[in-house]
PDB file of N, CA, C and O in Angstrom:
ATOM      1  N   UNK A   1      34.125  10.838  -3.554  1.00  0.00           N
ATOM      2  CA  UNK A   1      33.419   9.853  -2.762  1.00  0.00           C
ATOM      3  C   UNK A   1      34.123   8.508  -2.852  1.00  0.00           C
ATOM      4  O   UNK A   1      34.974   8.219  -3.693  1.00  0.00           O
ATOM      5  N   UNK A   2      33.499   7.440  -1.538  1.00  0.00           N
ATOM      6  CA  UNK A   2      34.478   6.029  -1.986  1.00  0.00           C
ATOM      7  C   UNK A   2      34.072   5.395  -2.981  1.00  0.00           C
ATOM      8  O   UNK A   2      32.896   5.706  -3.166  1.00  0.00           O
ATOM      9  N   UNK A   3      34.434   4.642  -3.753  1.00  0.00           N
ATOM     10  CA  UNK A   3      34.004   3.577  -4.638  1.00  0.00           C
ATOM     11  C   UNK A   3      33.006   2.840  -3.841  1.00  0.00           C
ATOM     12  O   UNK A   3      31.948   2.582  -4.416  1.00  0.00           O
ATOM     13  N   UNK A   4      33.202   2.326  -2.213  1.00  0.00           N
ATOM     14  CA  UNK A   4      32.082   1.536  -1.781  1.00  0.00           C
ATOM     15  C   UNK A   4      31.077   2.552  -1.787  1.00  0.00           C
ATOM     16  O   UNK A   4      30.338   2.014  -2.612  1.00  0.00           O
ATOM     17  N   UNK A   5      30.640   3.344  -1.566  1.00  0.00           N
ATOM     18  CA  UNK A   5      29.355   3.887  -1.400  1.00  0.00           C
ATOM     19  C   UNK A   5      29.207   4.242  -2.599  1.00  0.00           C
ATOM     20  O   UNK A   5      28.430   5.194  -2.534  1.00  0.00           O
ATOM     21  N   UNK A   6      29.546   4.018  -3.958  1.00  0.00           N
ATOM     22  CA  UNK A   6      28.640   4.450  -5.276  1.00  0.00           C
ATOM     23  C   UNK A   6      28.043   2.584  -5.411  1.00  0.00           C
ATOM     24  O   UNK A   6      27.111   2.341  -6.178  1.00  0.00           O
ATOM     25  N   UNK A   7      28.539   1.712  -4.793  1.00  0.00           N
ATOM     26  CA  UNK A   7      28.383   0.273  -4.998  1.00  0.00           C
ATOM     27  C   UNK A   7      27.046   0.473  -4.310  1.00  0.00           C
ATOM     28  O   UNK A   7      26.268  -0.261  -4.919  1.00  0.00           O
ATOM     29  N   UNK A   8      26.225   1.262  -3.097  1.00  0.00           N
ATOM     30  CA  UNK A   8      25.273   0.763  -2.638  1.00  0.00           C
ATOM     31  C   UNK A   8      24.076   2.232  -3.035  1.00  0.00           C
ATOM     32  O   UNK A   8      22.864   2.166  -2.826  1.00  0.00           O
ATOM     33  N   UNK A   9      24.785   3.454  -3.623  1.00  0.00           N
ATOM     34  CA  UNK A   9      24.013   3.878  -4.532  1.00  0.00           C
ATOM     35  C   UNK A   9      23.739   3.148  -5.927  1.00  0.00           C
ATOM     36  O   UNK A   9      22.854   3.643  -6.624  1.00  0.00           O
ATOM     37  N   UNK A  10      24.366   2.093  -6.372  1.00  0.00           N
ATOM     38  CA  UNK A  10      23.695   1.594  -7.542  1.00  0.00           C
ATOM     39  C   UNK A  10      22.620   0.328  -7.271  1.00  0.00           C
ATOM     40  O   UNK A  10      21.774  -0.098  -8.057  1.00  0.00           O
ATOM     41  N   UNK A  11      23.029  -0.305  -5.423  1.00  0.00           N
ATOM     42  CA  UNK A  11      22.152  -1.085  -5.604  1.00  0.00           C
ATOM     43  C   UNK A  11      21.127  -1.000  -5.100  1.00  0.00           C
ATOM     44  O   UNK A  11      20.361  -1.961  -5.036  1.00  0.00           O
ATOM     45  N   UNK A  12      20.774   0.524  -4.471  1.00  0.00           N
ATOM     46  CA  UNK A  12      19.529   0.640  -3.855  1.00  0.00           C
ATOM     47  C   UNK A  12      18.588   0.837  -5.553  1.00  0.00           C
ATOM     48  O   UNK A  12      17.583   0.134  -5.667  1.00  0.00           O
ATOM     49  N   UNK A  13      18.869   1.538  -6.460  1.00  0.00           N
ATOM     50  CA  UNK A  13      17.916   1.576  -7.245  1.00  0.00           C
ATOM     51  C   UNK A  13      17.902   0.129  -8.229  1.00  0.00           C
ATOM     52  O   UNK A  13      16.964  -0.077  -9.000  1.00  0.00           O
ATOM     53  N   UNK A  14      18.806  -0.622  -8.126  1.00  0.00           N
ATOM     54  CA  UNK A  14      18.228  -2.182  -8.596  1.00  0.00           C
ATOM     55  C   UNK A  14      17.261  -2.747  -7.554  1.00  0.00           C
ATOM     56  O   UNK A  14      16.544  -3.704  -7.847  1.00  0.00           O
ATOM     57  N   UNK A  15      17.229  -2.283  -6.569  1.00  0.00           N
ATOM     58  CA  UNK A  15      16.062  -3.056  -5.880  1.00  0.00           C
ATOM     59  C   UNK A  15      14.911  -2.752  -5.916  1.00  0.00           C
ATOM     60  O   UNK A  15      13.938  -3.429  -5.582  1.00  0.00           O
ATOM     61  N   UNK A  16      14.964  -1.395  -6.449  1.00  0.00           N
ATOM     62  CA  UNK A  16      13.738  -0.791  -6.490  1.00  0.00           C
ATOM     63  C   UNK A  16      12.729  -1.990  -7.737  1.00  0.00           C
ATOM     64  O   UNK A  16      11.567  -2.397  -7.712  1.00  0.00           O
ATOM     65  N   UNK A  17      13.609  -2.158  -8.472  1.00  0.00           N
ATOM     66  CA  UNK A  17      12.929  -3.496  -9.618  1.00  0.00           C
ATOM     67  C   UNK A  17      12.159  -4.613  -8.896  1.00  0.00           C
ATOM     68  O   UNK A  17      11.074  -5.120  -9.179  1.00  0.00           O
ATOM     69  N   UNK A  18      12.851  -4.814  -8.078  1.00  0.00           N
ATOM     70  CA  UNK A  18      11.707  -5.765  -6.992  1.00  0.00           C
ATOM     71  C   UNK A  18      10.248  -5.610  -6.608  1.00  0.00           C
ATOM     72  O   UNK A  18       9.314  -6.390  -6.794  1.00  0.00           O
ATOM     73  N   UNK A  19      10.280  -4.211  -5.929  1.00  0.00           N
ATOM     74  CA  UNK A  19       8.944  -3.875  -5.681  1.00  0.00           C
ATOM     75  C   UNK A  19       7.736  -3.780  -6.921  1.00  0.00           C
ATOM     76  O   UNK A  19       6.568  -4.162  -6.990  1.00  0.00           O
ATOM     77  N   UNK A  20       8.552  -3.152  -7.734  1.00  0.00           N
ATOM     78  CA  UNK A  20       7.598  -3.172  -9.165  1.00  0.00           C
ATOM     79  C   UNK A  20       7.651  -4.154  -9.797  1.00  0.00           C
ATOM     80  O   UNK A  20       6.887  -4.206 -10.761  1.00  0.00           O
ATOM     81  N   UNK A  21       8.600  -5.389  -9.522  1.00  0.00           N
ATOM     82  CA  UNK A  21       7.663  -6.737 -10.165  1.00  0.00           C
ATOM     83  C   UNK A  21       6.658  -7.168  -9.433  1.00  0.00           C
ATOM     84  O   UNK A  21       5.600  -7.483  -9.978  1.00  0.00           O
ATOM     85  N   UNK A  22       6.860  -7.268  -7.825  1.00  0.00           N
ATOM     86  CA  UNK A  22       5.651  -7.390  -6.813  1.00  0.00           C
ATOM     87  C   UNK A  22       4.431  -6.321  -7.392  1.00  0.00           C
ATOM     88  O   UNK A  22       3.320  -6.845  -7.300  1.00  0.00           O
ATOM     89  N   UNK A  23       4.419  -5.657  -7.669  1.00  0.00           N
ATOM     90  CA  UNK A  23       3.002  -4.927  -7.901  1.00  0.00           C
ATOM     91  C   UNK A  23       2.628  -5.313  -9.378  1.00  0.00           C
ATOM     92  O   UNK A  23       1.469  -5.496  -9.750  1.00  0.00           O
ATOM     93  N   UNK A  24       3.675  -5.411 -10.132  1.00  0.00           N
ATOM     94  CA  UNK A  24       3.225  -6.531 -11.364  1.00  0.00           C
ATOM     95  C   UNK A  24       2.516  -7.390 -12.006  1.00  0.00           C
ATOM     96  O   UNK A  24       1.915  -7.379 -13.080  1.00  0.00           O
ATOM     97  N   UNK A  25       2.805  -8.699 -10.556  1.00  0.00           N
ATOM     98  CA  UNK A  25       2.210  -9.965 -10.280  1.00  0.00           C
ATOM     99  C   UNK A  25       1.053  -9.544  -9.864  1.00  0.00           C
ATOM    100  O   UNK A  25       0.132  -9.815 -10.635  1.00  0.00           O
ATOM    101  N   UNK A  26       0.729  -8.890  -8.775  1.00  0.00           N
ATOM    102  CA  UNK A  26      -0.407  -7.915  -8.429  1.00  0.00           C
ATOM    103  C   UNK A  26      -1.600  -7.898  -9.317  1.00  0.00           C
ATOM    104  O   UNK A  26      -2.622  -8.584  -9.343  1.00  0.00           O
ATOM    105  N   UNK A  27      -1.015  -6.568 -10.283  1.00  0.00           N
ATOM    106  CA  UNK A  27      -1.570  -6.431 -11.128  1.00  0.00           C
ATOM    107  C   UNK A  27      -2.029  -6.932 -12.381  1.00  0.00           C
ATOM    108  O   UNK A  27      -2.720  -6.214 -13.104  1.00  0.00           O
ATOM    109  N   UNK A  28      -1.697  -8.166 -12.733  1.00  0.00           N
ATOM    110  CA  UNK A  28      -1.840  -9.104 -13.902  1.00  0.00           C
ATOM    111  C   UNK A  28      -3.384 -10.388 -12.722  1.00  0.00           C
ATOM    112  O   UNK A  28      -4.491 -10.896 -12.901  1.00  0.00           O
ATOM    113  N   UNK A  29      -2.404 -10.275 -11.723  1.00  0.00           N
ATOM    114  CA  UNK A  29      -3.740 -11.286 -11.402  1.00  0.00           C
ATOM    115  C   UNK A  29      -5.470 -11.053 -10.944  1.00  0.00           C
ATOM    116  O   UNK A  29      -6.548 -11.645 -10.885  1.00  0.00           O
ATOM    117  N   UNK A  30      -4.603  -9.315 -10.606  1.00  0.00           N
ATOM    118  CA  UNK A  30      -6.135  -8.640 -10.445  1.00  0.00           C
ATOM    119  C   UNK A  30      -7.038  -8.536 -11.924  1.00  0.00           C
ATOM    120  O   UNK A  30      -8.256  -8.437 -12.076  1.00  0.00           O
ATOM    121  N   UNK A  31      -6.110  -8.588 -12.778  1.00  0.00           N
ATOM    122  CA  UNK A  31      -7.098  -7.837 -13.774  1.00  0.00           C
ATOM    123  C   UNK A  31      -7.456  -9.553 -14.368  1.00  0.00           C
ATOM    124  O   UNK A  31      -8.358  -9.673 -15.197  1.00  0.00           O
ATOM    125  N   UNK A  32      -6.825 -10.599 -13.966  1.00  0.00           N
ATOM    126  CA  UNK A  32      -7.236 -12.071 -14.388  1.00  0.00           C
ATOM    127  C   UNK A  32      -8.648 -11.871 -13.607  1.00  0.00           C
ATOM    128  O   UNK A  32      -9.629 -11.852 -14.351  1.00  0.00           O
ATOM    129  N   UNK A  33      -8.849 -11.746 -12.468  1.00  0.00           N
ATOM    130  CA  UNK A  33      -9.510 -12.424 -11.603  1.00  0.00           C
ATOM    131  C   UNK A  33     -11.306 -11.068 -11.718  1.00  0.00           C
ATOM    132  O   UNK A  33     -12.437 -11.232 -11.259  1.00  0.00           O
ATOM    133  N   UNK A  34     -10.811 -10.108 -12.384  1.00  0.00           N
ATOM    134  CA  UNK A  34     -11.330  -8.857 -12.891  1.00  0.00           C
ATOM    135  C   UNK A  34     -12.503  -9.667 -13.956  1.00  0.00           C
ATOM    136  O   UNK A  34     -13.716  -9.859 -13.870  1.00  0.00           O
ATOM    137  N   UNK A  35     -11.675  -9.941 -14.761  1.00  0.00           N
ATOM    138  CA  UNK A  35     -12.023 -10.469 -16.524  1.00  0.00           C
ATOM    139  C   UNK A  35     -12.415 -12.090 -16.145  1.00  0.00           C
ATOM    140  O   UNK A  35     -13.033 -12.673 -17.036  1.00  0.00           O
ATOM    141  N   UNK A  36     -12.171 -12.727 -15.142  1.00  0.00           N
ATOM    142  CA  UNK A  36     -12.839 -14.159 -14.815  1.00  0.00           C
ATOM    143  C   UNK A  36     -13.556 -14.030 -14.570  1.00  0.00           C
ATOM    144  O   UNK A  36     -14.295 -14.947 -14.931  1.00  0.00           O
ATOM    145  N   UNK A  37     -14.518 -12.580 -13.495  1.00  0.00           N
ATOM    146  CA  UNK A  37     -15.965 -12.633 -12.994  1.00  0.00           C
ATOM    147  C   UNK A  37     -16.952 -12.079 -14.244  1.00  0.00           C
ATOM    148  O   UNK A  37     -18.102 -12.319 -14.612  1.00  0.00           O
ATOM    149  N   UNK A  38     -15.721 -11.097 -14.743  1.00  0.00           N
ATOM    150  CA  UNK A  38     -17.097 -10.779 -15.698  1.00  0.00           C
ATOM    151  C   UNK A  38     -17.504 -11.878 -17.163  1.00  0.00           C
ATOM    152  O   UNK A  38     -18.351 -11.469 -17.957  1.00  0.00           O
ATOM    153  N   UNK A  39     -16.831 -13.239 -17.396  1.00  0.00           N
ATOM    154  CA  UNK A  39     -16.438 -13.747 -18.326  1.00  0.00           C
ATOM    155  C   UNK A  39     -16.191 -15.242 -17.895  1.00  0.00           C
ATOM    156  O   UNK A  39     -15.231 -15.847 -18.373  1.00  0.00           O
ATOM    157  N   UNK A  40     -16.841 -15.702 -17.213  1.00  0.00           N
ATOM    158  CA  UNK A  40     -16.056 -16.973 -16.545  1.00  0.00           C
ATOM    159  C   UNK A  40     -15.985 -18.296 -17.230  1.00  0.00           C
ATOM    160  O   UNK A  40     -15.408 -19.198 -16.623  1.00  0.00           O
ATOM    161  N   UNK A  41     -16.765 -18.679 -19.056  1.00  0.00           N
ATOM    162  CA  UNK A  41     -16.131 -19.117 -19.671  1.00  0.00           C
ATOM    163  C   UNK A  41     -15.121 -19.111 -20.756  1.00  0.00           C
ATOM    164  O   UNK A  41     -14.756 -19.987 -21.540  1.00  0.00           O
ATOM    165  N   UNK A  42     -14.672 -17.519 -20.528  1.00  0.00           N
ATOM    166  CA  UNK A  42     -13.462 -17.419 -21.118  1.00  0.00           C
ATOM    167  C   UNK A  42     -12.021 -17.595 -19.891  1.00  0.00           C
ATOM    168  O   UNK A  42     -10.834 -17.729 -20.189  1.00  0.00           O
ATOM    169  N   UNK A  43     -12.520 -17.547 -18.752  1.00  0.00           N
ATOM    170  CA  UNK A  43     -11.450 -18.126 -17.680  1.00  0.00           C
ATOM    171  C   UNK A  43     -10.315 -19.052 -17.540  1.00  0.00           C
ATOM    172  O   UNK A  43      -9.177 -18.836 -17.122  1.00  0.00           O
ATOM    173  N   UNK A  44     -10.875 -20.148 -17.986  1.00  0.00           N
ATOM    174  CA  UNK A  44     -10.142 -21.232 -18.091  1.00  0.00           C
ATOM    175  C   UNK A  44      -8.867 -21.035 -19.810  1.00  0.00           C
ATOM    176  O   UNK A  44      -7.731 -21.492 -19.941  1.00  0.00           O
ATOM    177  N   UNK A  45      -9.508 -20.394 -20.589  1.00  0.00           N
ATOM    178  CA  UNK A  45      -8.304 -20.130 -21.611  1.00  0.00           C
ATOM    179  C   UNK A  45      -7.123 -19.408 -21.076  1.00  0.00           C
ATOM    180  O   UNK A  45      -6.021 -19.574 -21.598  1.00  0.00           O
ATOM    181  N   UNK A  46      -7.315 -18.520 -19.944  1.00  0.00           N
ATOM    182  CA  UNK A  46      -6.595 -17.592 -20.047  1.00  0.00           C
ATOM    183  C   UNK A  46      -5.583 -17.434 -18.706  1.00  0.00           C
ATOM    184  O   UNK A  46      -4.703 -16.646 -18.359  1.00  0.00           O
ATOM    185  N   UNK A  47      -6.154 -18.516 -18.213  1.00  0.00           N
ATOM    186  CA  UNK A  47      -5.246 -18.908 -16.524  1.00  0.00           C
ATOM    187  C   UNK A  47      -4.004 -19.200 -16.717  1.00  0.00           C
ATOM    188  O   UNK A  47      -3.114 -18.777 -15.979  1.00  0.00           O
ATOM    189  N   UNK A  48      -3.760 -20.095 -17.919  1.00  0.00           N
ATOM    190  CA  UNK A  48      -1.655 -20.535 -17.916  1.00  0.00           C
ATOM    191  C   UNK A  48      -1.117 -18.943 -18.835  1.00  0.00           C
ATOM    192  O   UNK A  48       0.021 -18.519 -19.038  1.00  0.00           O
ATOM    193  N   UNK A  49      -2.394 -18.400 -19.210  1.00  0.00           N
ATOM    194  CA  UNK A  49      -1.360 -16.965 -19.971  1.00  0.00           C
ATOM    195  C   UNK A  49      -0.866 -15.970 -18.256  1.00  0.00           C
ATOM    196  O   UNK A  49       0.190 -15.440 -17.912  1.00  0.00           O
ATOM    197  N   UNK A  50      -2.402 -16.124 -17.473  1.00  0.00           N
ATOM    198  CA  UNK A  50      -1.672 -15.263 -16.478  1.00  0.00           C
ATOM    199  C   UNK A  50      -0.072 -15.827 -15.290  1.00  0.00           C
ATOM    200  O   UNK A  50       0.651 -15.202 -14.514  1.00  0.00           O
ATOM    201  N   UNK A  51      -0.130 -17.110 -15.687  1.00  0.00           N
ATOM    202  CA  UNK A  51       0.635 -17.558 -15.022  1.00  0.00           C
ATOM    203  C   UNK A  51       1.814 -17.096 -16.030  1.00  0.00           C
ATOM    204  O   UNK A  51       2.700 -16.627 -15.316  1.00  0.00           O
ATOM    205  N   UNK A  52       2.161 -17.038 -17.257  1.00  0.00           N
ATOM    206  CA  UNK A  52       2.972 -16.722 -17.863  1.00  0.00           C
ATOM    207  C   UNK A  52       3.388 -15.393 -17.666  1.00  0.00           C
ATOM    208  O   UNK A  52       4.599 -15.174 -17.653  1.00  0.00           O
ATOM    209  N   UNK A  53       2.652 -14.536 -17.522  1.00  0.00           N
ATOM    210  CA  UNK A  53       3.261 -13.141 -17.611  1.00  0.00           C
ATOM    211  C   UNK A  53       3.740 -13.009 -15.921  1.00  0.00           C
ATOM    212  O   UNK A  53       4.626 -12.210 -15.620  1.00  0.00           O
ATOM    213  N   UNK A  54       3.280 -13.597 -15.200  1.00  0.00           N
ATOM    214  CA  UNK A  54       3.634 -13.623 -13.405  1.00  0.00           C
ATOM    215  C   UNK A  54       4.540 -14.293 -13.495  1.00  0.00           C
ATOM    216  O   UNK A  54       5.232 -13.670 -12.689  1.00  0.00           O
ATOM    217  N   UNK A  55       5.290 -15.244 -13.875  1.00  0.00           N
ATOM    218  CA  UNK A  55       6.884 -15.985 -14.391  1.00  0.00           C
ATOM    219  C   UNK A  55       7.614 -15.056 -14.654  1.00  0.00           C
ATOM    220  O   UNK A  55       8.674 -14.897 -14.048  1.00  0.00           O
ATOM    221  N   UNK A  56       7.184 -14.212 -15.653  1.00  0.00           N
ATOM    222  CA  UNK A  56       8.142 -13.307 -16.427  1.00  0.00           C
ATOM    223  C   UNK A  56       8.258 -12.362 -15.493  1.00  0.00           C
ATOM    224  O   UNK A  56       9.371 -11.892 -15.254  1.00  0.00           O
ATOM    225  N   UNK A  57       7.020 -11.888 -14.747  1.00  0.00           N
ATOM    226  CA  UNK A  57       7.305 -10.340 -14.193  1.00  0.00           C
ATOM    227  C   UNK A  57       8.169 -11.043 -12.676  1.00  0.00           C
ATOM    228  O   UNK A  57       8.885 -10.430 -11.884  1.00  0.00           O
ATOM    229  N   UNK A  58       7.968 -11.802 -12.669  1.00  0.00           N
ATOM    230  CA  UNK A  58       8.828 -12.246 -11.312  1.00  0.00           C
ATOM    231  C   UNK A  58      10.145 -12.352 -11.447  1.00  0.00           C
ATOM    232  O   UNK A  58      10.976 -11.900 -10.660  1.00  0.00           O
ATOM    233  N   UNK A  59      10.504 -13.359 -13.128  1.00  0.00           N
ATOM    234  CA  UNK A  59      11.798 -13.113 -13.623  1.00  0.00           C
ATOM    235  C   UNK A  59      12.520 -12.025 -13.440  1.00  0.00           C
ATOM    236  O   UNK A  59      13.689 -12.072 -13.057  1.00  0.00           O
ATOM    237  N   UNK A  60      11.808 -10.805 -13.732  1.00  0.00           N
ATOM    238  CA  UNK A  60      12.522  -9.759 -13.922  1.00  0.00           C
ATOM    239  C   UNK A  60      13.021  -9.390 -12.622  1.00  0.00           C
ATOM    240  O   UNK A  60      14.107  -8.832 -12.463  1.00  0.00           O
ATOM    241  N   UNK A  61      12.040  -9.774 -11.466  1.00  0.00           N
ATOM    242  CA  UNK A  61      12.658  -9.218 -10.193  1.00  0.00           C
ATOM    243  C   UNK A  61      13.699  -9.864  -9.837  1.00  0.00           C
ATOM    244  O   UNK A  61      14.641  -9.206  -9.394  1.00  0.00           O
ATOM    245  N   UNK A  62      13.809 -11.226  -9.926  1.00  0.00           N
ATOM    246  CA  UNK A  62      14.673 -12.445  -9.523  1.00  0.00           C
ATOM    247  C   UNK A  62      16.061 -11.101 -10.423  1.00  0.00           C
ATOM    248  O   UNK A  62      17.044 -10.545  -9.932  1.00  0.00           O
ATOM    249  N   UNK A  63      15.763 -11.073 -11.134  1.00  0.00           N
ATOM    250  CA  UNK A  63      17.343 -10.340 -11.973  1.00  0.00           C
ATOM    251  C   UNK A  63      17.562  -8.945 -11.970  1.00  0.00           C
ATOM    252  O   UNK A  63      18.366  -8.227 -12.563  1.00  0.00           O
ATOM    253  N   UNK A  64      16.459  -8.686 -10.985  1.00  0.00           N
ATOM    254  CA  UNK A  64      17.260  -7.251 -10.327  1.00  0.00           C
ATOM    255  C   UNK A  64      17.821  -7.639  -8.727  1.00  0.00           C
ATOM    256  O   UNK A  64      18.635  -6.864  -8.227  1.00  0.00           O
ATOM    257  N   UNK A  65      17.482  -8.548  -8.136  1.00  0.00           N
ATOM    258  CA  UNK A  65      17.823  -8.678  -7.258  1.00  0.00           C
ATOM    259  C   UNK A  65      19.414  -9.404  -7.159  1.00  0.00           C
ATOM    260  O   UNK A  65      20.105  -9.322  -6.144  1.00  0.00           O
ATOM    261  N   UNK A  66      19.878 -10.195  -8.545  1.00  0.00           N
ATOM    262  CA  UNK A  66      20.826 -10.208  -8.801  1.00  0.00           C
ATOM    263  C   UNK A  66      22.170  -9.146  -8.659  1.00  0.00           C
ATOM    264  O   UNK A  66      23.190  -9.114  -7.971  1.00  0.00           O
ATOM    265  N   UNK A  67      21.508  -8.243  -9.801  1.00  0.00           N
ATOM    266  CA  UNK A  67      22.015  -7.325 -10.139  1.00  0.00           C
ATOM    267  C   UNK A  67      22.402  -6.513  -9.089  1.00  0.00           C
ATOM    268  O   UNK A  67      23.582  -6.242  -8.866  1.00  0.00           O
ATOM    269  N   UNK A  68      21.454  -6.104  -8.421  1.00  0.00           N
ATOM    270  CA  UNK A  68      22.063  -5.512  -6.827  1.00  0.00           C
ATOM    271  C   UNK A  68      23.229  -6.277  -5.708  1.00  0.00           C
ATOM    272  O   UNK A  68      24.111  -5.837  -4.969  1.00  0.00           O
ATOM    273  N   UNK A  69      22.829  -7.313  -5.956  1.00  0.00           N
ATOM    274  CA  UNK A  69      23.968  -7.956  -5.727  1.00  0.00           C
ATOM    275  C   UNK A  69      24.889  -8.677  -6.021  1.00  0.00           C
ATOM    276  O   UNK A  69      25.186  -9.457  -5.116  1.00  0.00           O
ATOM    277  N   UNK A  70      25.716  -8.781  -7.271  1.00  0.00           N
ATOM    278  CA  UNK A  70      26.044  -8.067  -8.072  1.00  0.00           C
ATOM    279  C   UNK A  70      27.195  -7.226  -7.593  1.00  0.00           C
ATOM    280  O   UNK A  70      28.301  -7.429  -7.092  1.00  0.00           O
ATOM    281  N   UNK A  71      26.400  -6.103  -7.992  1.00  0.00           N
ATOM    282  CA  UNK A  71      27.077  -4.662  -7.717  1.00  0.00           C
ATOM    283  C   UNK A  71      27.822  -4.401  -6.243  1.00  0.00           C
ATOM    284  O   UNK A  71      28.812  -3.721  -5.975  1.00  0.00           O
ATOM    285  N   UNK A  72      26.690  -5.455  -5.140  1.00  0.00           N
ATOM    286  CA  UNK A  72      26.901  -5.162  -3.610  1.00  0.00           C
ATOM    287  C   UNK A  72      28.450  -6.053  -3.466  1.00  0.00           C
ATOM    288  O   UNK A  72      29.414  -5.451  -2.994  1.00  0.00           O
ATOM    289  N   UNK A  73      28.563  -7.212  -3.817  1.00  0.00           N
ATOM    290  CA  UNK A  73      29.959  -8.077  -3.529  1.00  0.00           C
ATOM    291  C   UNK A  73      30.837  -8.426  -4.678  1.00  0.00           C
ATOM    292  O   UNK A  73      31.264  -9.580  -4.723  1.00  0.00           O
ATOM    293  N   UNK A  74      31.131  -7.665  -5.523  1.00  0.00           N
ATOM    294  CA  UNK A  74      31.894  -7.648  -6.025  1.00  0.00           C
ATOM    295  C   UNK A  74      32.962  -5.999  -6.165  1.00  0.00           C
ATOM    296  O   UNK A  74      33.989  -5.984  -6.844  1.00  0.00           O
TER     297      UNK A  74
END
């Protein structure tokens, strides 16, 4: 096979990291917004933690999306 086409078999599955940080963020804010109704003066402690882990899980996408490209131009 060519060398270019193993370049865009490696970067279709770095992108796949994208979608699963999107469902990530998703999922951290559902389960915030979950645990705020049932709990709503423990809410306010726990709003800059969810913002923290939605930084990170976004991080991670930001650096697969790198990584795919990356792989795509070089």
């Amino acid at each position: 096979m060519d060398p270019v086409a193993f370049k865009f078999l490696g970067a279709g599955p770095a992108c796949i990291g994208m979608g699963l940080a999107a469902m990530g963020v998703g999922n951290i804010f559902g389960n915030f917004l979950s645990g705020a109704l049932r709990n709503p003066s423990a809410a306010d402690g726990q709003f800059a933690r969810a913002f923290i882990g939605a930084a990170l899980a976004e991080g991670l996408g930001i650096f697969c999306l790198v990584v795919a490209l990356v792989l795509l131009f070089t």
